[in-house]
TORVEXKOL-832811 format. One record per residue: x, y, z of N, C-alpha, C in turn. Coordinates in steps of 0.2 Angstrom, whole numbers, plus 5000, padded with zeros to 4 digits. Example, Ala and Ser with C-alpha at 12.3 -4.5 7.8 and 13.67 -1.06 7.14 Angstrom:
TORVEXKOL-832811
506649725039506249785039506649845039;506449895035506849955036506450005039;
//
This chain:
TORVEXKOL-832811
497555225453498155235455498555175455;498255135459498655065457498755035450;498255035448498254995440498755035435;499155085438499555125435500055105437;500255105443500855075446500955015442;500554955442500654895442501054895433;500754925431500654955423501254965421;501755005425502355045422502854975427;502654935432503254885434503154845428;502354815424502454755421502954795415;502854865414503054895408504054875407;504054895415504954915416505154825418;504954775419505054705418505154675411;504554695409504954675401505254695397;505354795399506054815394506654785397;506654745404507454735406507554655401;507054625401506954555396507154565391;506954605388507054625380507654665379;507654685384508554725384509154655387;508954635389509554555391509454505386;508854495381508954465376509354475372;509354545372510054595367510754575369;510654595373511354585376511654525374;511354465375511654375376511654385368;511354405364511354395356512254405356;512554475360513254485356513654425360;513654395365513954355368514154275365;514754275362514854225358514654155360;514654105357514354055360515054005361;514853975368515453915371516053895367;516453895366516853855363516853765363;516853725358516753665356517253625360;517053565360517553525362518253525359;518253515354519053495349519353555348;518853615348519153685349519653695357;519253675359519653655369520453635367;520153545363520853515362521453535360;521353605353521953625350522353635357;523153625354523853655356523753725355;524053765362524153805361524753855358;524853885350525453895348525553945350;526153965352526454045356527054045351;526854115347527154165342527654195344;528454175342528954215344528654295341;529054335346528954385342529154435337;529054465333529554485327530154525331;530754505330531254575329531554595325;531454665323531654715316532454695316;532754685310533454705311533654765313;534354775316534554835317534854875312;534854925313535154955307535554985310;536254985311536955035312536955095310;537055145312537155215310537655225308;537955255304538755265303538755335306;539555325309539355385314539755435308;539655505310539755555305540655555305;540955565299541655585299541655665299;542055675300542255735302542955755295;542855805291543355805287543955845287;544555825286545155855288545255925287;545155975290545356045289545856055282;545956095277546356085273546356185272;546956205277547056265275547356305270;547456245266547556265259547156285253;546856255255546156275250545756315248;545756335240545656395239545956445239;546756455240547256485242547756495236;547856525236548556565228548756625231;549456615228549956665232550156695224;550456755224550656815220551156835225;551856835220552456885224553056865220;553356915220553856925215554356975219;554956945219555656975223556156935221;556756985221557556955219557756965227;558256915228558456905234558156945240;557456925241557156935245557356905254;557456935260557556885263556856835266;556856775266556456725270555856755273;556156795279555556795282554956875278;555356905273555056945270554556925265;554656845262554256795257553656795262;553756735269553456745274552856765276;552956835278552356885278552156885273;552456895267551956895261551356875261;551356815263551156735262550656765265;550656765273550256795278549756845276;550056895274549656945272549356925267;549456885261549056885257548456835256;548656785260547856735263547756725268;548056775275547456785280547656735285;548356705284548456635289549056655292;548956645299549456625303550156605305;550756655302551556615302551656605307;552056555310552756555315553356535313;553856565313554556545310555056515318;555256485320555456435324556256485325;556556485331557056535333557556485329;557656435327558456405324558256425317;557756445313557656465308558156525306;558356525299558956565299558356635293;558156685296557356715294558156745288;558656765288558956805282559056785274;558856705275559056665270558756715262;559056715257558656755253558456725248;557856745245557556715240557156735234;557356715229557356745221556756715216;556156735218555656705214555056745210;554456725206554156765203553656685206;552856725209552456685209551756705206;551256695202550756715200550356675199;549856705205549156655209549356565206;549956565211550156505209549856475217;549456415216549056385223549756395229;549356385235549856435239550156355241;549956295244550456235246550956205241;551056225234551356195228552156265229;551756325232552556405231552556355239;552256365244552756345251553256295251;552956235247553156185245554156195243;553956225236554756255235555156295239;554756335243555056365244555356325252;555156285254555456235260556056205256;555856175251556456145245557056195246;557056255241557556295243557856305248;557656305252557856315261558056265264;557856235262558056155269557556135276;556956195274556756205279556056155279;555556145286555056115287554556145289;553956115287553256165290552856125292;552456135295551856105301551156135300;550756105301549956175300549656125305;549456175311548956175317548456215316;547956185315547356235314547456295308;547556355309547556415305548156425303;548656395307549256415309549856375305;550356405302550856375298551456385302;551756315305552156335309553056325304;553556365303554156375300554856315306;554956265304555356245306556256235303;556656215306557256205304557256115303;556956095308557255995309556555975309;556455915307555855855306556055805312;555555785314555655715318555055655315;555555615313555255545310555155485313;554755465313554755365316554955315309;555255285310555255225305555455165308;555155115304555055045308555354995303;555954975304556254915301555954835302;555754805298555454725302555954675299;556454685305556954615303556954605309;557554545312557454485317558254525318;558054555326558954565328559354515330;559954485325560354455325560954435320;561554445320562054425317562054355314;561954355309561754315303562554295300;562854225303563754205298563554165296;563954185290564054105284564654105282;564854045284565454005283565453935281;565853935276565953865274566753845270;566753785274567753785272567653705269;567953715264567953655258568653625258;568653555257569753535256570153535265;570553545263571053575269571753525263;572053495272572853485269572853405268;573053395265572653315259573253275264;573853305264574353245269574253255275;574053295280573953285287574453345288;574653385285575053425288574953475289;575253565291575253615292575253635285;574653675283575153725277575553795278;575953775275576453835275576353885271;576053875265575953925261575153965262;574954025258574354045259574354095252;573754085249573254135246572754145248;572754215248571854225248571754265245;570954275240570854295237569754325239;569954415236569454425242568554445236;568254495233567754505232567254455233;566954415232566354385232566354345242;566954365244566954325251567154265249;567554215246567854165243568454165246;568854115249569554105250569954065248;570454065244570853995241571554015246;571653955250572253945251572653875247;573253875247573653815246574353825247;574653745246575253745248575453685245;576153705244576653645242577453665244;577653615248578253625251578253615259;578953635261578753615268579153635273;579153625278579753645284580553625280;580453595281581353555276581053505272;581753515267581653435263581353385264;581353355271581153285270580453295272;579853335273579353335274578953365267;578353335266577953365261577353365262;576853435259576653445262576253455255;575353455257575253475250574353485252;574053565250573353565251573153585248;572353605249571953665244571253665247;571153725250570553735253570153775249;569453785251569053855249568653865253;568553915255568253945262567754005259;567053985262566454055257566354095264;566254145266566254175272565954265272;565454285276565354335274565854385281;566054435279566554485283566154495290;566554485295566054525302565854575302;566154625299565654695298565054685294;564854645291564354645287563954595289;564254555295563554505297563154535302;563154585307562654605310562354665305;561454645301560954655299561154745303;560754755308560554835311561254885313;561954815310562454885312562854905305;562454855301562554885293562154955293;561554945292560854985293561055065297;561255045303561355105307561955155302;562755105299563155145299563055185292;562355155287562155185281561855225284;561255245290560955295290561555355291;561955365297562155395298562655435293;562855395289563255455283562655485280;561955465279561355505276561255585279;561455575287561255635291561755695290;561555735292561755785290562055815300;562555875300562855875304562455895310;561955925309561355915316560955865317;561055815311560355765313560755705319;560055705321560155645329559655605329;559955525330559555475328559455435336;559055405336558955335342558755275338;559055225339558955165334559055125339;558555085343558155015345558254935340;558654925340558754885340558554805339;558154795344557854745346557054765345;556854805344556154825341555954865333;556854865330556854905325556454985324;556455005327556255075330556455115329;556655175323557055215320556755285323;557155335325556855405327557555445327;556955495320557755535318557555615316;557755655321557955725319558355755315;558355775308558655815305558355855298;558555885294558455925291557855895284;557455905282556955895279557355845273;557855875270558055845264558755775267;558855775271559055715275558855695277;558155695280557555645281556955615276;557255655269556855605262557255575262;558055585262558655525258558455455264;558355465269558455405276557555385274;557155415270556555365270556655325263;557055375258556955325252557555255253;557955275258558355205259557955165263;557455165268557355135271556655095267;556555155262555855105259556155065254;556755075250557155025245557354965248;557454975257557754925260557254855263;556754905265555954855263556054815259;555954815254555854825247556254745247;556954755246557254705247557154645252;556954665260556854605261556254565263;555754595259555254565257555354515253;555854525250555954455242556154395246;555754355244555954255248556154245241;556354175246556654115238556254075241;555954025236555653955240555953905238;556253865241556853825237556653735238;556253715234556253645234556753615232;557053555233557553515234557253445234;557453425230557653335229558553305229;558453265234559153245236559053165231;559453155227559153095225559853045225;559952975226560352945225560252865219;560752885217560552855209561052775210;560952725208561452665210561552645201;562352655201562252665192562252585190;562052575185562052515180562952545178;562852445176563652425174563752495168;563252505164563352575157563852605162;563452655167563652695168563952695174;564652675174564952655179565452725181;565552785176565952835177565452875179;564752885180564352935182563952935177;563452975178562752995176562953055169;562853045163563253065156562353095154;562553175158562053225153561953225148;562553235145562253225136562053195135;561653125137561353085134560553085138;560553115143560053135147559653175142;559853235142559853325138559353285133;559453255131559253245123558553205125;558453165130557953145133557453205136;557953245139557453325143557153335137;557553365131557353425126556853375123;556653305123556053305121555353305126;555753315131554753365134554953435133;554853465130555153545126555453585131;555853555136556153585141556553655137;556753695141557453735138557853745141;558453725141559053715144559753765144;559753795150560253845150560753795156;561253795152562053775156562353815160;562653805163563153835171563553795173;564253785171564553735172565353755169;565753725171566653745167566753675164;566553605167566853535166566153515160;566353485157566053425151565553405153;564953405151564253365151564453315150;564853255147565053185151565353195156;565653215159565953225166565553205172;565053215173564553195178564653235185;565153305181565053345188564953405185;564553445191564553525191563953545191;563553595188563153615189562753635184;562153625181561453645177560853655180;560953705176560253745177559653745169;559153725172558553705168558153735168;557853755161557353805162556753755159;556253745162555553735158555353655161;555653635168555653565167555353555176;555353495178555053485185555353405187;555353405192555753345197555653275193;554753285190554653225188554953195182;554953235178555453245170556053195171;556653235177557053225177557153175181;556653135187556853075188556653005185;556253025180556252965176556452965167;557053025169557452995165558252985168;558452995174558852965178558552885179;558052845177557752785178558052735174;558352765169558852745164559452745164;559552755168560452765170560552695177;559852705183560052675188559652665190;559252615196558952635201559052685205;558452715204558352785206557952805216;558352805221558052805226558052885231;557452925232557352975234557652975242;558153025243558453005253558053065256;558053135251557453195256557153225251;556753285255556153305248555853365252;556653405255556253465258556053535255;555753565258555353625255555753685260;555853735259556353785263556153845259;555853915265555853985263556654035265;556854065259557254095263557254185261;557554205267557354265265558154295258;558054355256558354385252559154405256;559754375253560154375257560554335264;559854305263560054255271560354185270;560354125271560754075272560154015275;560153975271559753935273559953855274;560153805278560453725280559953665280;560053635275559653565275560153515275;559853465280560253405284559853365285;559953285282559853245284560253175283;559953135288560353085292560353075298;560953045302560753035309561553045311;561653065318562353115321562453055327;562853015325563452995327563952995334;563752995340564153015346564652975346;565553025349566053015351566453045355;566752995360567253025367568053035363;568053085366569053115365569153115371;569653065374569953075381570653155379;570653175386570753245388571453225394;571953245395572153245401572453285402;572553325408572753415410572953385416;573853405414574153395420574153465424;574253475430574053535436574753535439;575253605438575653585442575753625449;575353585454575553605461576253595465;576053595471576653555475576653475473;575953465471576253385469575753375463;576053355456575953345449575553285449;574953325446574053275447574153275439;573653245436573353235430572353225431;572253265429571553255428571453245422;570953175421570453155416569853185414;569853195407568853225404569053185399;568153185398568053155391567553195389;567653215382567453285378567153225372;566353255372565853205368566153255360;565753225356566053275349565653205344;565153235338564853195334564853215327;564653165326564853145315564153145315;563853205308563353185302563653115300;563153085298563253005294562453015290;562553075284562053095279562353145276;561753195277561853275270561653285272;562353365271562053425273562153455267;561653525267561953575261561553635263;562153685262561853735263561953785256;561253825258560953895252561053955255;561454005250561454065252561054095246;560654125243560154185239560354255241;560354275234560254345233559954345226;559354405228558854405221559054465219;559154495213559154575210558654595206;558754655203557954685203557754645195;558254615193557854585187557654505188;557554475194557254405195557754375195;558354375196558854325192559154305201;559354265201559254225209560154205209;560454225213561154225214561254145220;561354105220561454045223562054005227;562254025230563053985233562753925237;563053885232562753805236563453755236;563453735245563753695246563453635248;563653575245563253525247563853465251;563653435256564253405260564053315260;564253275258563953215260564453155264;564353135270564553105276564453035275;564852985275564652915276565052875283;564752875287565052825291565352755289;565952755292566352685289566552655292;566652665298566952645302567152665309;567252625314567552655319568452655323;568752695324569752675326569552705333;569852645338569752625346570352645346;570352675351571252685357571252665363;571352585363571352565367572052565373;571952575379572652585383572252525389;573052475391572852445395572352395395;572252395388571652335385571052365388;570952435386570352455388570152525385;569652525381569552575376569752675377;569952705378569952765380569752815375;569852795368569552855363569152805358;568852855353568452835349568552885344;568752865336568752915331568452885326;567752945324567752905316568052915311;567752855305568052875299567552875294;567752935292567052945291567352965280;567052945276566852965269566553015269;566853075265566653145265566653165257;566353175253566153205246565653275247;565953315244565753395244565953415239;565853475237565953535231565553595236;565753655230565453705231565353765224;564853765223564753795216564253885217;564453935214563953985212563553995207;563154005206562454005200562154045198;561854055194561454115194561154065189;560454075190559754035189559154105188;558754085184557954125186557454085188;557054125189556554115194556254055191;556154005198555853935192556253885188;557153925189557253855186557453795189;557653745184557853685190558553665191;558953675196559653665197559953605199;560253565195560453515194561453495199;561653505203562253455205562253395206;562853375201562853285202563753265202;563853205202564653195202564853165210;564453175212564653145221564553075220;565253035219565152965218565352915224;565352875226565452835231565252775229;565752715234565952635230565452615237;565152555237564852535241564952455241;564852415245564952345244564552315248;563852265243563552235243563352175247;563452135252563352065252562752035249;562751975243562151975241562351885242;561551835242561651795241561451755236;561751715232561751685225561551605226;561051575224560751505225560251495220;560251425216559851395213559151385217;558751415212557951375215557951305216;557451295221557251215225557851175226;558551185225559051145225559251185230;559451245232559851265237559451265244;558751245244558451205249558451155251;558751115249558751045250559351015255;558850975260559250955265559950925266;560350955268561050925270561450945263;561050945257561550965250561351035247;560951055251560751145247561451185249;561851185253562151215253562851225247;562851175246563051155237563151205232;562251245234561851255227561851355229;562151355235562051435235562851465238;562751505236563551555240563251635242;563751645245563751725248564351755241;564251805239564551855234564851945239;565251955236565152035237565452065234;564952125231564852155224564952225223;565452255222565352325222564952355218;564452415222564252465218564252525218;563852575214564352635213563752675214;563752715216563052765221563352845216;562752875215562952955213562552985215;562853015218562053075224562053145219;561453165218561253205214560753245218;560753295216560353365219560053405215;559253415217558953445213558853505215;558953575214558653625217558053675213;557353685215557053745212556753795214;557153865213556953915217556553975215;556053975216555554035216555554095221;555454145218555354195220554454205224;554454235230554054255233554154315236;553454355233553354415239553854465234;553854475228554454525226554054575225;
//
């Protein structure tokens, strides 16, 4: 009994030997030193793109679809078509109480698609329709939004040219009216012994026509019909107008031609150039002799002018040519010096001012006698200032074939001097005197080409100083050997205009 016992412990010790020897076999072995060492890399972890779902559309119900009407009636009244309608594809009328249902109507339809017969048959009638769901609603009036994008503002242009050459009143008057142009003049006077003699030109657009939104309002309104009713904004251009379906096409097709227009820019570069002539050219800058120069860089030259290509005044318009063309062949005639080189967007119709130089402050003494019980005089002085440079101003108008309408007034200013009024040995007023050369010209140009005004001539006088080299240095006797001179010279101020169209 024992030797049994003992038998089955030695037996049950070495299975547990033999079963732990198994065991440690799966048991990896230690890891290495330099395995210890590695850096541990920590793997960002993947993220998928997202994918967007598009969300589902939903598509427009179209209760026309599939639909054709059949019906044939001589003067049928309206709301007898109507039903028809109704009854024969299953939908829904409403005819609105200001609907006149007796209107009568004379047609033949054969499975003709049922929204191309509604269609006319609104036409015919004047009338409007609506569709809610199933439901076809019959109206008499539309209401429409429309949105004008202009800048509310009364837009004037005025420019007065000349006046009265002796300092006087004119007496006499013309005017003459289409383009907005005015010619006055005069010759004669109060009596015999005063004389009197002017000639102006004044460009100007009419005050009914310079506020933008009260032209616009007064065109809408003849559009409308004697029920239609409008609200017009203004200040936000905001159009909302009630009336008759075929009154409400005629106020969109004007409104969308009216777009249309003032969409059209001019982009109008300009080179102001001043030219110092050569003894040649002492009567001005002689085109014809230019021209022949242009034509050979294969320019094409379309003319705009009433006065003679030697003349060195007026206007040309150049087609095919660019700033640099034409200033070095002006290089020939003078020294050629650039005074501005602006760039200017204008809209269709609008008015655009370039100016350059520097503005000139002066006081006008003021006195206003006050009569109380005791007669005061009160003193002001009233600032008031002179350009001493160029101004010119551009009116644009483009039409539907490119052709670019231009009223350019160009003005040039020279300061010359100053006349003091002095009282009591003590200055009280101040007046310039100023040199004034102007014109004013109309043009028509196309798109791209180059506009030439020239003829603005002005005398200047030079101080130069005249001296022999290394002798007019010389101590005590250089002065011998040099003088002071002064030289008149002759300046022609010239104007390049090029206007392109944008946005047409």
């Amino acid at each position: 009994m024992v030797i049994y016992i003992l038998t089955a412990l030695s037996v049950l010790i070495f299975g547990c030997a033999e079963k732990t020897k198994e065991v440690n076999k799966n048991i990896p072995p230690p890891p290495s030193k330099t395995e210890i060492e590695k850096p541990v890399v920590l793997l960002k972890p993947q993220t998928k793109p997202i994918i967007l779902k598009k969300k589902p559309t939903l598509k427009k119900y179209d209760i026309f679809k599939g639909k054709f009407f059949t019906f044939s009636a001589n003067e049928a009244p309206l709301s007898t078509v109507l039903y028809a309608i109704s009854k024969d594809t299953n939908l829904n009328i409403i005819i609105s109480p200001q609907v006149d249902k007796n209107i009568t109507i004379t047609a033949n339809f054969n499975k003709t698609p049922l929204k191309y017969a509604l269609d006319i048959i609104m036409k015919l009638t004047g009338l409007y329709y609506e569709t809610v769901g199933n439901t076809i609603i019959i109206k008499e009036l539309q209401t429409k939004t429309f949105k004008i994008p202009f800048i509310y503002t009364a837009s004037n242009y005025r420019a007065s040219l000349g006046g009265d050459v002796l300092g006087t009143a004119l007496t006499m008057g013309m005017t003459t009216g289409g383009s907005g142009g005015r010619v006055r003049t005069s010759i004669g006077g109060a009596s015999s012994s005063n004389l009197t003699g002017g000639y102006s030109l004044e460009y100007q657009t009419p005050e009914e026509s310079a506020d933008f939104y009260s032209v616009v309002e007064k065109n809408i309104k003849s559009l409308l019909s004697q029920k239609g009713k409008y609200v017009f904004n203004k200040t936000s251009g905001i159009l909302i107008i009630t009336d008759r379906k075929q009154n409400i096409d005629l106020v969109s097709k004007y409104i969308k031609k009216l777009k249309k227009e003032l969409q059209k820019q001019v982009l109008i570069e300009a080179r102001i150039i001043e030219v110092q002539l050569s003894d040649e050219y002492q009567f001005g800058v002689d085109w014809s002799i230019l021209i022949e120069d242009i034509l050979k860089t294969g320019a094409n030259l379309t003319i705009s002018q009433t006065l003679a290509l030697n003349s060195g005044a007026g206007a040309i318009s150049i087609q095919g040519s660019n700033f640099n063309t034409l200033i070095n062949a002006l290089k020939k005639v003078g020294e050629v010096k650039t005074l501005a080189n602006p760039r200017i967007r204008v809209l269709n119709g609008q008015s655009a001012l370039i100016s350059t130089g520097k503005i000139v402050p002066f006081w006008e003494k003021q006195i206003q006698t006050i009569a109380t019980q005791y007669v005061t005089q009160q003193v002001s002085f009233i600032r008031s200032s002179v350009l001493d440079g160029i101004l010119l101003g551009v009116t644009v108008h483009i039409d539907e074939n490119k052709n670019i309408t231009m009223n350019i007034i160009p003005v040039s200013s020279r300061l010359e001097g100053v006349k003091q009024l002095k009282q009591d040995n003590q200055v009280v007023a101040e007046a310039p005197i100023v040199n004034i050369k102007e014109t004013g010209t109309i043009i028509k140009a196309k798109d791209g080409d180059m506009i030439i005004i020239g003829g603005l001539i002005s005398e200047d006088v030079q101080k130069l100083d005249e001296m022999v080299p290394k002798l007019s240095s010389l101590k005590y006797v250089g002065g011998l050997f040099r003088q002071k001179i002064r030289k008149k010279v002759k300046k022609e101020l010239i104007i390049f205009l090029k206007p392109k169209i944008v946005g047409f």
